[in-house]
C-alpha positions as CSV (number, residue, x, y, z in Angstrom):
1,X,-39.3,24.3,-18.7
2,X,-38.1,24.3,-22.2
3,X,-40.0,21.6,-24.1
4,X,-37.1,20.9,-26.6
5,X,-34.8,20.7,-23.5
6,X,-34.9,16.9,-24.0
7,X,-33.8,16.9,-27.4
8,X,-30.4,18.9,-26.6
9,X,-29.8,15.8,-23.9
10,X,-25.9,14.6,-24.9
11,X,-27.0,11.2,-23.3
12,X,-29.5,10.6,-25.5
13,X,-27.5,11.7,-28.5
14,X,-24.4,9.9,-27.0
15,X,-26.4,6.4,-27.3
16,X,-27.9,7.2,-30.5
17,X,-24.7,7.4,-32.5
18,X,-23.2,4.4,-30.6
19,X,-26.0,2.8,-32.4
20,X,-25.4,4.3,-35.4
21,X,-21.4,3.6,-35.5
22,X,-22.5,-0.4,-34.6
23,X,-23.7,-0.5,-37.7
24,X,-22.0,1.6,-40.3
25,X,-23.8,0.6,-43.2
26,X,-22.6,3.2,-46.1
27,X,-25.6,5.4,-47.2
28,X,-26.5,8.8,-48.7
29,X,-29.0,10.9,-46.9
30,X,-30.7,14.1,-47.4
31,X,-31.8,16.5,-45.1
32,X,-34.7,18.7,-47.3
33,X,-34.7,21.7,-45.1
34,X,-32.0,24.2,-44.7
35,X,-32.6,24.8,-41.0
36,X,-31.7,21.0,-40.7
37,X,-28.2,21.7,-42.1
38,X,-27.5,24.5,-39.9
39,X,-28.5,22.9,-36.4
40,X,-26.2,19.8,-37.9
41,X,-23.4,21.7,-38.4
42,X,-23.6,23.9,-35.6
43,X,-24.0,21.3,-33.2
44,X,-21.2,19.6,-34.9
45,X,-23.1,16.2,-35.7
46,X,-22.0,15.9,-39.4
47,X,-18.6,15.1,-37.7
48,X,-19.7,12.6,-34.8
49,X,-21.5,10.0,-37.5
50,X,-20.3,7.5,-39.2
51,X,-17.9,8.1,-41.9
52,X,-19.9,5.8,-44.1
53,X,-23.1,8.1,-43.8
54,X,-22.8,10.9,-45.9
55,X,-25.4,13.5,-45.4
56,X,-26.2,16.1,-48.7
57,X,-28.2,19.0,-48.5
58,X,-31.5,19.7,-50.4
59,X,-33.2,22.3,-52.1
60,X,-35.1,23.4,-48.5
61,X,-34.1,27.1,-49.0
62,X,-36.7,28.9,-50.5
63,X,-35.0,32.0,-51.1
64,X,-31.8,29.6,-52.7
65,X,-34.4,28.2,-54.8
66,X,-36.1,31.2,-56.2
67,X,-34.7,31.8,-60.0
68,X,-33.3,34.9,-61.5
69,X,-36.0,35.9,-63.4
70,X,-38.3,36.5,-60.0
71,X,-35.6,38.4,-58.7
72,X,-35.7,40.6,-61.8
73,X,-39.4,41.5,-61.1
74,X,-39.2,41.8,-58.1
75,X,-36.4,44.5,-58.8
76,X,-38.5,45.7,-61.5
77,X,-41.6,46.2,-59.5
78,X,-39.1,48.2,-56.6
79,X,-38.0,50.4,-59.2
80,X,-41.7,51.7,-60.0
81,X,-41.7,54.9,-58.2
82,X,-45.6,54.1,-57.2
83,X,-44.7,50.9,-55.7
84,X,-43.8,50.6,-51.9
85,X,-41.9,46.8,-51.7
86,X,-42.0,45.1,-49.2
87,X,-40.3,41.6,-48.6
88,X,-38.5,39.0,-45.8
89,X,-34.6,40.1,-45.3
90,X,-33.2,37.5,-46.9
91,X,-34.3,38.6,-50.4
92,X,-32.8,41.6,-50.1
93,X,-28.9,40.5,-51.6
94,X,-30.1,37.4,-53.7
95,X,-28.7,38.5,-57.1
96,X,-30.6,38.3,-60.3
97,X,-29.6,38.9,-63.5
98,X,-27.3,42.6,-63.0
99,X,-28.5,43.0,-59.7
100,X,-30.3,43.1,-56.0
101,X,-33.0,44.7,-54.3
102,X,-30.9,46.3,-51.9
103,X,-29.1,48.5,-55.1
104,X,-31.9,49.0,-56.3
105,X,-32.7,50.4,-52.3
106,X,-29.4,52.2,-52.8
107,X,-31.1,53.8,-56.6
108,X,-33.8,55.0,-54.2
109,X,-36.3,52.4,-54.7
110,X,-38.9,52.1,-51.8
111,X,-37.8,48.9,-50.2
112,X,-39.3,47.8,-46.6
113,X,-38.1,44.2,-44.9
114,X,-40.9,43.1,-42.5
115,X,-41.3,40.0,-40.9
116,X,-44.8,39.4,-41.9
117,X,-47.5,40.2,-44.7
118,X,-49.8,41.1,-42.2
119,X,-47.1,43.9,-41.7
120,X,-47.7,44.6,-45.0
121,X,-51.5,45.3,-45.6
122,X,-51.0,47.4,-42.7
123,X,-48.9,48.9,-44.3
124,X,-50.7,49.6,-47.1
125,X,-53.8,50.9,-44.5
126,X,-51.6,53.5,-43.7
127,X,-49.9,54.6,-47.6
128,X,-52.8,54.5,-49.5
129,X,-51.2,57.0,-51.8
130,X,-48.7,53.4,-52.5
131,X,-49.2,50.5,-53.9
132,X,-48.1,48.1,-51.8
133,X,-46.4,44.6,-53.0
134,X,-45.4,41.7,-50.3
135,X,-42.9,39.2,-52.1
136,X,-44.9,36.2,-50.6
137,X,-41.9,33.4,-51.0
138,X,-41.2,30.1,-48.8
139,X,-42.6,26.5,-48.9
140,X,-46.0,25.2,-47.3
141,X,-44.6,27.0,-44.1
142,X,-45.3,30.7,-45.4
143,X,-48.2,30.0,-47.5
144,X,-50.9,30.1,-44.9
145,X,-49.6,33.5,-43.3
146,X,-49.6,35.1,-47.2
147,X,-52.9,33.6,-48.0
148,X,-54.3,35.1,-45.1
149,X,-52.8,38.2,-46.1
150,X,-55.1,38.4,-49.3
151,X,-58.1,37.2,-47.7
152,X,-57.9,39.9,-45.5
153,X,-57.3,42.4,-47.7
154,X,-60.7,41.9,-49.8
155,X,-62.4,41.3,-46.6
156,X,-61.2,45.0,-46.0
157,X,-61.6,46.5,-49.0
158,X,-57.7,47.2,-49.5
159,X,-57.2,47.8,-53.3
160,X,-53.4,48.8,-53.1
161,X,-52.2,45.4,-51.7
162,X,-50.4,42.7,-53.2
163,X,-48.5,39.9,-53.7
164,X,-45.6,38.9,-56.1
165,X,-45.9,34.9,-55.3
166,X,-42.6,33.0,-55.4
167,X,-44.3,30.1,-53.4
168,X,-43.1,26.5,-54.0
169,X,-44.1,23.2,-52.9
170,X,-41.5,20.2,-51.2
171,X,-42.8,17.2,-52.6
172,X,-42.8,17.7,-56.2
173,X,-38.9,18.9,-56.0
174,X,-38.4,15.3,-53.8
175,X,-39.9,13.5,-56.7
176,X,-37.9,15.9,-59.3
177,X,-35.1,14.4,-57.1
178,X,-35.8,11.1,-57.2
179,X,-35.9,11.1,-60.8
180,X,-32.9,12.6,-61.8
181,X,-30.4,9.7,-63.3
182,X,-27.5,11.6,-61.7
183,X,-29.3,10.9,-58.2
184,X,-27.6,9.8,-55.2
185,X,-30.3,10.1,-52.4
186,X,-31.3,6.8,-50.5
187,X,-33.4,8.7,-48.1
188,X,-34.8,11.5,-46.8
189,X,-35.2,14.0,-43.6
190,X,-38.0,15.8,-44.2
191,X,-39.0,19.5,-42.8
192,X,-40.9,19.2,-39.1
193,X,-42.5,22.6,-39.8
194,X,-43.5,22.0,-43.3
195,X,-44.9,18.9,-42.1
196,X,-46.5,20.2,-39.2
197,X,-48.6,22.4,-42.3
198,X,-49.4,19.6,-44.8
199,X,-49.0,16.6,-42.2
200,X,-46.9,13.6,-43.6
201,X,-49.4,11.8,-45.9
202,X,-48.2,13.6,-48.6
203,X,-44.8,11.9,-48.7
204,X,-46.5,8.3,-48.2
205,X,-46.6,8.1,-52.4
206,X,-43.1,9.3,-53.0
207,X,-41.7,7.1,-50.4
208,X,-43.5,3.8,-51.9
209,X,-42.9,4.9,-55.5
210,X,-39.1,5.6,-55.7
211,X,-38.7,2.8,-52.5
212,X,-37.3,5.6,-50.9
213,X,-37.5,5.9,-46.5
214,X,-38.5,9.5,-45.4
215,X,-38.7,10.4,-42.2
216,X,-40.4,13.9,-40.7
217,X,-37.7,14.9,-38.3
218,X,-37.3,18.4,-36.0
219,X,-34.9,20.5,-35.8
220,X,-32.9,19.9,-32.4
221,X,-30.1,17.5,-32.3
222,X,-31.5,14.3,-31.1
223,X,-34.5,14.8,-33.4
224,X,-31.7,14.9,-36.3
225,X,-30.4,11.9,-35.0
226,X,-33.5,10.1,-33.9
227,X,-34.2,11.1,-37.3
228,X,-31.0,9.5,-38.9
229,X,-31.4,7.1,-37.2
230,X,-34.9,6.1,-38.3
231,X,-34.0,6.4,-42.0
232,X,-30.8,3.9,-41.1
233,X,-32.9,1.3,-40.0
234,X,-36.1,1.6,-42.9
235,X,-32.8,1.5,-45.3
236,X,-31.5,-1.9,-43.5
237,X,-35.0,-3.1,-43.6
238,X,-35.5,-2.4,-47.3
239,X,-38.9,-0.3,-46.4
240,X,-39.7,2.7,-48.4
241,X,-42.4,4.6,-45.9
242,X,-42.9,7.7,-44.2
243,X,-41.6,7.5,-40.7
244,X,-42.8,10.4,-38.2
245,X,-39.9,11.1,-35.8
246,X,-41.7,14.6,-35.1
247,X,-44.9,13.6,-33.1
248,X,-44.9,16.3,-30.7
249,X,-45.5,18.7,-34.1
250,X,-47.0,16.8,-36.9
251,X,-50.0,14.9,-37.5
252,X,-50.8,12.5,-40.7
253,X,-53.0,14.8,-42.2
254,X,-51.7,18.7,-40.6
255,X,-53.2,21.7,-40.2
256,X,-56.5,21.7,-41.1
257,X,-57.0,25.4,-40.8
258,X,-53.9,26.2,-42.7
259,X,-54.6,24.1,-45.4
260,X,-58.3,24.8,-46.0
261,X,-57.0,28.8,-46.1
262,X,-54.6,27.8,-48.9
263,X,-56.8,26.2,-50.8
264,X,-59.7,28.8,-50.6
265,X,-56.7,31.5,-52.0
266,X,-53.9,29.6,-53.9
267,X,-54.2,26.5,-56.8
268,X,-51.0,24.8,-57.8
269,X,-48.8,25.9,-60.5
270,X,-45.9,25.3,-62.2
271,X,-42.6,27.0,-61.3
272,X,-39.0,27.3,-62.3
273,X,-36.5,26.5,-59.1
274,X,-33.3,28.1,-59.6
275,X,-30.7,25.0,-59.9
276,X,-33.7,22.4,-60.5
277,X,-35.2,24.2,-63.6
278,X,-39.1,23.9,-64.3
279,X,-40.8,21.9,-61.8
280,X,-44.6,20.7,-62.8
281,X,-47.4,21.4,-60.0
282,X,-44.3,22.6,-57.4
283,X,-45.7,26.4,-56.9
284,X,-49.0,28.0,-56.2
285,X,-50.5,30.8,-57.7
286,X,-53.5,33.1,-56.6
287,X,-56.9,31.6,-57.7
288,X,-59.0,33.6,-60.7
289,X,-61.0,35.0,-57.9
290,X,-58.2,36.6,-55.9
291,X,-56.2,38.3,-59.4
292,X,-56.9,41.5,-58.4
293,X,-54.1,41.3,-55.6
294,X,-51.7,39.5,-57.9
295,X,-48.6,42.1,-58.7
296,X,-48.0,39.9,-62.2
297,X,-51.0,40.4,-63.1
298,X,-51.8,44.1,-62.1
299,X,-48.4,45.1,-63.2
300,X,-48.6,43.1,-66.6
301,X,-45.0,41.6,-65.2
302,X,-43.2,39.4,-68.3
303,X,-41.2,36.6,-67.9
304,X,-37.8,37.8,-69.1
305,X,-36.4,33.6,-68.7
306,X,-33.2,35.0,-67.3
307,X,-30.7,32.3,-66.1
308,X,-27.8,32.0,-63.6
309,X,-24.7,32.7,-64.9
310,X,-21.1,32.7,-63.6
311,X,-18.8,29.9,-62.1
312,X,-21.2,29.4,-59.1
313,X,-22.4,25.8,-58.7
314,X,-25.8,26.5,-56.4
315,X,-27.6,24.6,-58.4
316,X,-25.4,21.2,-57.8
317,X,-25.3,22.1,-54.2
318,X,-29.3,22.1,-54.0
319,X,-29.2,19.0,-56.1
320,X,-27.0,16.9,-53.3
321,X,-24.5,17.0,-56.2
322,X,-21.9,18.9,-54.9
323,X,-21.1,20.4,-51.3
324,X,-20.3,24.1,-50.4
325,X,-16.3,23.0,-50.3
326,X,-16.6,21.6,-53.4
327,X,-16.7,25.1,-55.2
328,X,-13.1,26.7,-55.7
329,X,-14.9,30.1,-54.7
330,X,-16.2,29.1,-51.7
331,X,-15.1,31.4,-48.4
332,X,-12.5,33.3,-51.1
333,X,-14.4,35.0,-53.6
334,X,-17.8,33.9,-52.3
335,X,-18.2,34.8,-49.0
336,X,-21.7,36.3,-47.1
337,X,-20.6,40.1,-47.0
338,X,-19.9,39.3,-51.2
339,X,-21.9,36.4,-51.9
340,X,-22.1,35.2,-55.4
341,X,-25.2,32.8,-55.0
342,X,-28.1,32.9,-53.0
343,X,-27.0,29.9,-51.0
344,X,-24.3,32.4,-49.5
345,X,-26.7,34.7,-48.6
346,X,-30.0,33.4,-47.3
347,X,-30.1,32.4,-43.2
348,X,-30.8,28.9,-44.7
349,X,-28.6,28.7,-47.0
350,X,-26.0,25.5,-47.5
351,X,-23.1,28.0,-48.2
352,X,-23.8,30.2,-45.3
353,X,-23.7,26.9,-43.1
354,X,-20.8,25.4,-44.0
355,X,-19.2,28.9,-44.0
356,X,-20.0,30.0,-40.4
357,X,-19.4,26.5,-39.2
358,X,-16.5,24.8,-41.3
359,X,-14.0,28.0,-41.6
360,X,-14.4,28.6,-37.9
């Protein structure tokens, strides 16, 4: 039996919007992750609540969120004819400044998509006449899978491994959020799998700070409503807390394992979020200890500062600002086979959603 088979139940997700359109009380709610807003617009439940709800979607795509100037190392780094890149698919058409990793493919650069970085050090057990970069991006979700990556690697000896480290961390960019004056979020569906990583004690200090309700929610329809839900009736209530609508994943305090591994690899570090700017504490770095498998380092890789230009408005869409239909380019100019922002291009992405799901 399929354990999310209860969570797809119409029944259940029949009597939980009757609840909700009881009591339409107007409110603005963000889902963080960008696997959330897929499964709510493919299942079509942005259009069964209440039109007094208004959901907005959050900077919980990691490749939407990574700037230009990474991209441009990480096309600079492809481009070095020692280098064998390797990266996750969705980086692969994320412009930066003049271009994408897959032109620079086209140019001849040697660029691999794999699924994993242990895919990677292998990789770099068989080339040993490359040197081998991962592009380690994602949120708390990734970070245990890269981090064991690099502890593998000098367990092994493997000197022509290493990372390019685009990681970034959810609860600094909530709090970023939170203290924008132009902000419009009254609570918060947080990410099951993240959570199921760093547990949901984390968010307990946002939540009571800002007086903000957050609730850990999963992926399948009745978790997004059970998880709507939940944050309705904290907001009625007046109680900013974490609310755990995920229990059959996350736990208060996580993944012990997980976390302990990225600690022993990674510290915290700020970093620049395409649309949010420079976030303090929201990435992680390698530790001193672990420099020799850092590409910035190795490759003496400058910041160049590039920013986004053009008339795309990605960063107002990961700030709950705007929505995909709000940009006059959206599904004409901008469309996934010629995106002209990451959030058109990524899997996760807001654009991508709205675009498979709204034009159809």
């Amino acid at each position: 039996m399929d354990v999310n088979e209860p969570f797809r139940n119409p029944n259940l997700a029949e009597r939980l919007l009757k609840e909700l359109a009881a009591d339409p009380q107007p409110a603005v709610i963000m889902e963080i992750c960008g696997g959330q807003t897929h499964s709510l617009l493919a299942s079509g439940l942005d259009q069964l609540l209440p039109r007094t709800l208004e959901l907005v979607h959050g900077p919980g795509c990691p490749v939407c969120v990574t700037p230009v100037e990474m991209i441009d190392k990480a096309i600079h780094l492809a481009e070095n004819r020692h280098v064998l890149f390797t990266t996750f698919g969705d980086m692969l058409r994320v412009p930066g400044s003049n271009s994408h990793l897959l032109a620079a493919k086209s140019r001849g650069a040697d660029v691999r998509m794999l699924y994993s970085p242990l895919d990677a050090l292998a990789l770099a057990e068989q080339r040993p006449d490359k040197k081998v970069v991962f592009w380690a991006i994602g949120f708390e979700t990734t970070a245990p899978a890269t981090a064991l990556a690099v502890w593998m690697a000098r367990q092994k000896k493997v000197k022509n491994f290493s990372l390019l480290v685009s990681h970034v961390l959810v609860p600094p960019a909530m709090r970023q959020l939170l203290s924008s004056p132009q902000n419009r979020v009254q609570a918060f569906l947080a990410a099951g799998h993240v959570c199921a990583v760093t547990g949901w004690q984390p968010y307990q200090a946002i939540a009571e700070e800002f007086h903000t309700p957050i609730v850990v929610t999963g992926f399948e329809p009745v978790d997004l409503l059970l998880g709507i839900h939940r944050a309705m009736q904290l907001l009625r209530s007046g109680c900013g807390r974490v609310d755990n609508a995920y229990g059959r994943v996350v736990r208060r305090c996580g993944n012990e394992a997980a976390l302990n591994r990225i600690a022993e690899v990674y510290c915290q570090c700020d970093r620049t979020w395409r649309g949010l700017g420079l976030i303090p504490a929201s990435g992680l770095r390698l530790r001193d200890e672990f420099a020799e498998y850092d590409a910035e380092k190795i490759f003496d890789l400058q910041s160049n500062h590039a920013a986004q230009t053009g008339p795309c408005i990605s960063g107002l869409i990961l700030q709950g600002l705007k929505k995909p239909s709000d940009c006059p380019l959206f599904s004409v100019d901008c469309t996934p086979e010629h995106p002209l922002g990451a959030p058109m291009v990524s899997a996760e992405g807001a654009c991508a959603a709205y675009y498979h799901y709204k034009t159809r």
